[in-house]
C-alpha positions in Angstrom: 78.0 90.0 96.4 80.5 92.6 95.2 82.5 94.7 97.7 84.5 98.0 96.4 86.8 100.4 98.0 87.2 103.9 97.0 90.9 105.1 97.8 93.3 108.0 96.6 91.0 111.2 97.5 92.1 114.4 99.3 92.6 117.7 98.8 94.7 119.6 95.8 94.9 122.7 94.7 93.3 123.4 91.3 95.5 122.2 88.3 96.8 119.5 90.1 96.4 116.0 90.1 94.9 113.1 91.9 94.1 109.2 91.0 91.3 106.8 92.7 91.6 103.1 93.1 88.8 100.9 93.7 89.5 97.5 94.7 87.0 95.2 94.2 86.6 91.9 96.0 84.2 88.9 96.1 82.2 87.2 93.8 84.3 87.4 89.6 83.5 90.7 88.1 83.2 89.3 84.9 81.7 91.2 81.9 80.9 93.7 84.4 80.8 97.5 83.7 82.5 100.0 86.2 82.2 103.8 86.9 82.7 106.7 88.3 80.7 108.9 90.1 80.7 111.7 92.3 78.1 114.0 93.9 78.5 117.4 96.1 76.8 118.8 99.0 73.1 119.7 98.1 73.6 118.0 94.9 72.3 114.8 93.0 75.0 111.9 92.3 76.3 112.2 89.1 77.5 110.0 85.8 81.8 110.8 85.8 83.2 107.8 83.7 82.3 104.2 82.7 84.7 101.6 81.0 83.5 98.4 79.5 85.1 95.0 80.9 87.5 94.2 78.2 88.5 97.8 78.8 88.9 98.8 75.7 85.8 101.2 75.5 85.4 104.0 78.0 82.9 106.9 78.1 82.9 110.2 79.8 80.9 113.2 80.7 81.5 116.1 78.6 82.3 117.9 82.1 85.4 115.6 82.7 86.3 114.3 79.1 90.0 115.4 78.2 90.9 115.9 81.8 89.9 112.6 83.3 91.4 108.8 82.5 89.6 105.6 83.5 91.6 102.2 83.3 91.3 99.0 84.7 93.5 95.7 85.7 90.9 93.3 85.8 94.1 90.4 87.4 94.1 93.3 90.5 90.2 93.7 90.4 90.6 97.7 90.1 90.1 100.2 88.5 91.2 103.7 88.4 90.2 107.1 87.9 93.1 109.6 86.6 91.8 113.5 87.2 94.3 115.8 85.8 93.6 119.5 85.4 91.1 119.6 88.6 88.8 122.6 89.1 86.9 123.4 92.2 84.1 122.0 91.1 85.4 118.8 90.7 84.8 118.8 94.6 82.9 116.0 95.7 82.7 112.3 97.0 83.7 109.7 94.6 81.9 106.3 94.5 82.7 103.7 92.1 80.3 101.5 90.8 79.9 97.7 89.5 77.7 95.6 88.2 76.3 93.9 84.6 75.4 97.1 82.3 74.1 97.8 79.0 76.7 100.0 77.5 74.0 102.3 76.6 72.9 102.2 80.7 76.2 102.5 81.8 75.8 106.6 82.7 72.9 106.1 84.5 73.2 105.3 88.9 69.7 103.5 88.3 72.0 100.8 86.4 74.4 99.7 89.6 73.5 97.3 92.0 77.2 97.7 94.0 78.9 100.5 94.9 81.6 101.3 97.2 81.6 103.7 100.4 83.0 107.1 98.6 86.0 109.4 98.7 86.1 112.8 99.2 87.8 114.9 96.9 88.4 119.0 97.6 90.3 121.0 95.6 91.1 124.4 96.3 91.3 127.7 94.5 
């Protein structure tokens, strides 16, 4: 089993800046992918980032690519989501994700078995 926590949410105005942790914890996350997603009231959750385990590839979706940076420090077990430039409709609650994915998977919610509780960002106009 695989336990994540979402931290770092809250609310910003638009422009500014905010970046997740997730902290994961039990069994080795190796070769596991990790992302990003978010979904808002009314809405379906939705693909924001992916990074591979080596953490040299990453992959984005064209609504957050060039304004958002995912990293990870696989000796801390986290990873991070960097959200620069927000816009109000970058409201929503973040969940990462975790688990072994095809690369070519990695976008999809279908492909994660873990996931962590969510954290809400809002940013204002």
């Amino acid at each position: 089993q695989v336990q994540l926590v979402e931290s770092g949410g809250g609310l910003v105005q638009a422009g500014g800046s905010l970046r997740l942790s997730c902290a994961a914890s039990g069994r080795p996350l190796s070769n596991n992918t990790m992302g990003w997603f978010r979904q808002a009231p009314g809405k379906e959750r939705e693909f924001v980032a992916a990074i591979s385990w080596s953490g040299r590839t990453t992959y984005y979706s064209n609504s957050v690519k060039g304004r958002f940076t995912m990293s990870r420090d696989n000796a801390k077990k986290t990873v991070y989501l960097q959200m620069n430039s927000l816009k109000t409709e970058d409201t929503a609650v973040y969940y990462c994700a975790a688990d072994k994915v095809s690369w070519s998977s990695s976008n999809l919610v279908s492909s994660y078995n873990y996931w962590g509780q969510g954290t809400q960002v809002t940013v204002s106009s």
